[in-house]
C-alpha positions, 0 to 999 in steps of 0.5 A: 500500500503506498502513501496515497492509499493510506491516505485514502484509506484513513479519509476513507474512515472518517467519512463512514456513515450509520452505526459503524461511524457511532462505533469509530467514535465511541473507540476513538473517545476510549482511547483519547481518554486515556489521560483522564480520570474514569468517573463513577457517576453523572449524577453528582456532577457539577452542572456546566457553567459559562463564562458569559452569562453566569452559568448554563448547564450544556445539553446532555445528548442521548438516543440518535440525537446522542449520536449525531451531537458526538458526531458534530462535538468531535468535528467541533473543535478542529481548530485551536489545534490546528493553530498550535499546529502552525504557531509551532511549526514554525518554530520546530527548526526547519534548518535544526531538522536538515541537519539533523537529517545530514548527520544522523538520518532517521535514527532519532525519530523515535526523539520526535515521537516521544517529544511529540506525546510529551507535549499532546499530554501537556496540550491535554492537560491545558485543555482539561483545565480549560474546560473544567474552569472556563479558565484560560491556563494563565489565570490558573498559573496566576495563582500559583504560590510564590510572588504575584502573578512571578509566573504570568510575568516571566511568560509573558515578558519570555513572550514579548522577547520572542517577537524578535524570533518572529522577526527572523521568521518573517525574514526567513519566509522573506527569502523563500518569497524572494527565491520563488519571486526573484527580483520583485522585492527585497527580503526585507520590503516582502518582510514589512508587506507581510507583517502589515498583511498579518495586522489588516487580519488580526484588526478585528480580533475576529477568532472565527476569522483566524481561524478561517485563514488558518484551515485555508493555510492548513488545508494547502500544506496538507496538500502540499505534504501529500504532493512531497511524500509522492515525488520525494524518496520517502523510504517507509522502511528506513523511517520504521527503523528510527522507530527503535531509540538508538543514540548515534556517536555525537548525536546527544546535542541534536537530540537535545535540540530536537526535543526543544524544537519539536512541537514548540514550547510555551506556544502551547499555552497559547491553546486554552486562549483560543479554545476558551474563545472556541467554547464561549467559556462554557464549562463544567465537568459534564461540558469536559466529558462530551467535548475532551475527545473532540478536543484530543482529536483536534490535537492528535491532528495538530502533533501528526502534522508538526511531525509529518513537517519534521520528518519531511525537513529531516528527508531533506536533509539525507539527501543532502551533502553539503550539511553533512560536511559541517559539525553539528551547530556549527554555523551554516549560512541561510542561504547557502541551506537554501540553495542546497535544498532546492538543487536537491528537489530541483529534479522533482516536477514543480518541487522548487515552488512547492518548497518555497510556497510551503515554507512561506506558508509556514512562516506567515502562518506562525506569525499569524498565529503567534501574535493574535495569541500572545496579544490575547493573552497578555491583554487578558492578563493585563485587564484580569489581574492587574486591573488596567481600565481599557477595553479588551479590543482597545488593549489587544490592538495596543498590544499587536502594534507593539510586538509589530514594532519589534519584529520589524526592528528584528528585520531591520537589525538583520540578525535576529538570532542571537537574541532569539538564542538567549531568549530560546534558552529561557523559554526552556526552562520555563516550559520545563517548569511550567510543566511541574505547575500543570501538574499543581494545577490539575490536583485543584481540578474536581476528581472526574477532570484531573489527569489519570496517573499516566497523565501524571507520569508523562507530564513529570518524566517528560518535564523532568528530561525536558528541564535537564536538557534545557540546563544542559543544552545551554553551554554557558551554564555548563561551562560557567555555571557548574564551576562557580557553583563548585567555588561557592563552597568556600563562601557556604563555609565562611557564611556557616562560621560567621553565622554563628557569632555574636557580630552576625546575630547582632547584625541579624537583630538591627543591634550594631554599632558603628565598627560592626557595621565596619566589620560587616562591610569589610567581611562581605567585601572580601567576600565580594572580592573572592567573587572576582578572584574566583572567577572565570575569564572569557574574552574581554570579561570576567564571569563572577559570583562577586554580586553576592556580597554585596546583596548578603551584606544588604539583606543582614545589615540594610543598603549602606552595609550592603553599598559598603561591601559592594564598593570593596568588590568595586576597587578590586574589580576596576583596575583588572580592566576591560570594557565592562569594568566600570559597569560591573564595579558599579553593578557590584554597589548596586547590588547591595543597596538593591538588596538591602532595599528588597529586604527592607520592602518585605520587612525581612521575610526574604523566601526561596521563591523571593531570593531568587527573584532579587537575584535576578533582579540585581544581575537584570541591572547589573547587565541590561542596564549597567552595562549597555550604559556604562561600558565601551562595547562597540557593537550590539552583537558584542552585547549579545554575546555578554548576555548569553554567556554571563546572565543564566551562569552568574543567576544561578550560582548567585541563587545557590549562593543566597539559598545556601545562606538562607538555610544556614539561618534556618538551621541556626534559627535566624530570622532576618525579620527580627530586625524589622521586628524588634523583638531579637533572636531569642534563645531556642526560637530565633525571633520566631513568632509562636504561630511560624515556629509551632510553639505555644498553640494551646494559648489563649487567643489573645497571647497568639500571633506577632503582635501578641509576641512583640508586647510579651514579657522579655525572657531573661538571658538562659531563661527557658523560652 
């Protein structure tokens, strides 16, 4: 049976009539519910609700009228998958895909179909939640524990970056519209058209219409795949036996790279947008058992599409030979890809047009795609939980000029990868985390909509591989990261000596004096000095923990301690020179009085989630803003380099760093809170209020809580507390 006749034969399937249709339906619904939780019974169900008018319940189909409302609820939802599918096939590394095809052939598509089942559970789950809530996933991340909306915030601000990855697929469409329509227009002119045709679509905020334009975008590329698996030498055999996972010699680092562009990333998030939109926010349980299986049906088909796509990139790139004689990663201009590519298909009959068209379509489609959805999602978070008084459609146009803006600076500057590669690095990691927040989201859902447990198994595993890959795959934090965080064991061992003095305590309770403060300063600034002696050069800069400090001093001993140490950090780093020298001596007093500030704004009740966030925060100032004002780089691409190289390494060490230092206060019962408390570090409980520390429960009421313990008796010295 060749390609075409199985294709014919699975549209065949989906066109039967009578019973034996109500028969597919009912087995492809068991199937597809194999990542949800088997109920016991209708009659205790929560009725539906909907999201416009305050609740209706959906109508519950039985007899022949059951039957043909299954038919039209699995035909229904064909449509927001279909825009995940197009969103994330531009992203899924068309160039990534040839090569990978050069080097190892088909022995890693067993990578592309584990990749691809990972993230249909992870699409899965976005649904179910959806339409169990009538929530889009955002307002469910936005009550996660931690800081304020910290996980709206860094999807969101990962998703105005991304613009500039639109920027180089615009332009990357550009050159495939210049190559079919040679000498019309520049790359850069056919670029700006394009982006001013995707706003005149999206002016109306219409989802019908989008959705309209994507079937019609989607219907072409089928066509078009159907035309390339019959000219290409698409061997079905040779396919199969990349089923069977296998690790060719040096292909660790391609598979890392496929897992992260198959099937898109946060992209995915996008889906609970527009099926909320598709739905009207009509949910409930009862609405989740009826509509699931057409929503899994729509997504199984948008996941074969994104892999159909890859593996045809990886064929192409068999059939290559200039690739193959490149390593992996190494640079490959664009064009010279290109044009290999088409001598390749150029003996196929109409295969050069067929080839530019469809990865034109690609790339406008997931432009398309990607800005209708980041600009519904961000106006919905800016209106639902940050309050802002605009109306929706207003705050959605608003929001699609300025990723407009972006992208066409990403296509003037020319060369938008390198930030697209940053930014890509970052989106990893959040994709990976946002998979273990999924997890916590689905254990509030009611019993009949959580995940089954091999819902929870996939999501878990998959993000579990997907965060390790995503640390590993970024070089910088391999290279860097690792190493200072060896180097921090030596600032763990100080920290855990000084901890346990009486200069440390009394800096802890706000009871210093002057020469201790001194003390204070001149202890974390050769602590801040180690940072710079300890650290690792590369090129004209020096990648450090030196920040840390300075923002140990500033949380312990407020910003001027903090401001002290850091200019200590600052005369040792100065005379070392460089183009950032000045930048990072300044970052580095900075960096105590952010710190001391920061503490001093949460009156000392400095978490995990909270220290990491200062972290970033301090090295976001140090290098985005430090830097580019006060240092002699002569060219944006240098900066670039700077970013990718320091920012995630210096992060994370620096995070260690204060979690370490948190812990150690734990352990000697501190509490930076004291300080703003008054009421010191006791013996035996640190300053502890009786409700945080478990003591004193079976008091009255009027004895309990901080208040209460601020105005209690003193506890004279070796007085059991």
């Amino acid at each position: 049976m060749n390609i075409m006749e199985m294709l014919m034969y699975a549209a065949g399937n989906i066109i039967l009539t009578g019973t034996e249709t109500n028969r597919e339906i009912a087995r492809g619904a068991a199937a597809m519910n194999l990542f949800s939780t088997p109920h016991r019974s209708r009659t205790n169900d929560p009725s539906s609700g909907n999201y416009a008018n305050g609740g209706k319940p959906a109508a519950r189909p039985d007899g022949n009228a059951g039957n043909a409302g299954n038919r039209s609820d699995m035909l229904r939802f064909i449509g927001p998958g279909l825009l995940l599918a197009i969103a994330a096939a531009g992203e899924s590394g068309i160039a990534e895909a040839i090569e990978i095809g050069a080097h190892f052939g088909y022995a890693v598509i067993w990578v592309i179909a584990l990749t691809l089942m990972f993230k249909f559970a992870f699409a899965n789950g976005i649904a179910r939640y959806t339409l169990v809530t009538g929530e889009t996933i955002f307002d469910g991340i936005g009550r996660i524990p931690g800081p304020r909306h910290w996980a709206n915030w860094l999807v969101m601000t990962i998703y105005l970056l991304e613009m500039f990855a639109f920027g180089g697929m615009l332009l990357l469409g550009a050159i495939f519209m210049d190559y079919l329509l040679p000498g019309a227009f520049s790359p850069e002119i056919i670029a700006i058209i394009t982006i001013t045709a995707v706003i005149l679509l999206l002016w109306k905020e219409s989802y019908e219409r989008l959705e309209t334009i994507i079937l019609a975008i989607a219907l072409l590329l089928f066509f078009g795949i159907g035309f390339s698996l019959l000219k290409f030498p698409l061997s079905l055999t040779a396919v199969s036996t990349g089923i069977v996972p296998q690790i060719p010699d040096g292909s660790l680092f391609a598979i890392m790279a496929l897992v992260g562009a198959v099937g898109s990333g946060l992209n995915i998030l996008l889906s609970s947008i527009w099926l909320r939109e598709k739905t009207g926010g009509e949910h409930g349980t009862d609405c989740f058992r009826r509509w699931m299986p057409g929503v899994n049906l729509d997504l199984a088909l948008a996941f074969l599409f994104i892999g159909l796509v890859t593996v045809l990139f990886i064929s192409l790139g068999m059939t290559g030979f200039a690739v193959s004689y490149i390593e992996h990663g190494e640079s490959f201009p664009l064009d010279s890809l290109i044009a290999q590519v088409l001598y390749v298909i150029a003996y196929i009959p109409y295969g050069v047009p067929v080839f530019l068209a469809f990865g034109y379509l690609i790339m406008f489609g997931a432009v398309l795609t990607g800005m209708d959805g980041r600009a519904r999602a961000i106006s919905s978070f800016l209106r639902t939980d940050m309050g802002m008084q605009y109306e929706e459609r207003d705050l959605f146009l608003l929001l699609l000029m300025l990723p407009s803006l972006m992208i066409l600076m990403a296509v003037v500057a020319g060369e938008p990868m390198a930030v697209v590669h940053g930014v890509s690095a970052v989106a990893a990691i959040a994709f990976a985390v946002m998979g273990f927040v999924l997890m916590y989201l689905d254990m509030q859902l009611p019993e009949g909509g959580r995940g089954s447990r091999l819902w929870l198994l996939i999501i878990g595993t998959g993000s579990t591989v997907f965060l390790l890959m995503a640390l590993f795959m970024e070089e910088a934090v391999l290279s860097f990261g690792l190493p200072l965080a060896e180097r921090l064991i030596v600032v763990a061992f100080v920290l855990f000596v000084f901890a346990r003095t009486k200069l440390f305590r009394s800096l802890i309770d706000g009871t210093t004096g002057a020469w201790d403060r001194l003390w204070a300063v001149l202890i974390f600034g050769v602590l801040s000095v180690y940072g710079t002696f300890r650290g690792i050069p590369y090129e004209d800069i020096i990648i450090n923990f030196r920040d840390l400090g300075p923002i140990l001093a500033g949380m312990v001993g407020g910003p001027l301690v903090g401001a002290g140490a850091g200019v200590i950090g600052a005369v040792y780093r100065y005379p070392i020179g460089g183009s950032t020298a000045l930048a990072c001596a300044a970052a580095a007093v900075a960096a105590g009085i952010i710190a001391g500030l920061y503490t001093k704004m949460f009156r000392g009740d400095i978490t995990v989630p909270r220290a990491i966030l200062l972290i970033i925060i301090v090295e976001a100032v140090h290098i985005f803003i430090l830097i580019p004002l006060l240092s002699g780089i002569p060219a944006f691409t240098d900066f670039l380099v700077i970013v990718r190289v320091t920012f995630l390494p210096m992060v994370a060490a620096q995070s260690l760093g204060v979690v370490i230092f948190l812990f150690i206060l734990a352990d000697e019962g501190l509490s930076l809170k004291t300080r703003f408390s008054g009421t010191g570090n006791r013996p035996g409980d640190g300053g502890i209020p009786p409700e945080r520390s478990g003591a004193g429960t079976d008091r009255p009421e009027q004895f309990r809580g901080e208040d209460a313990w601020q105005t209690a008796a003193p506890v004279s010295e070796g007085e059991d507390a």
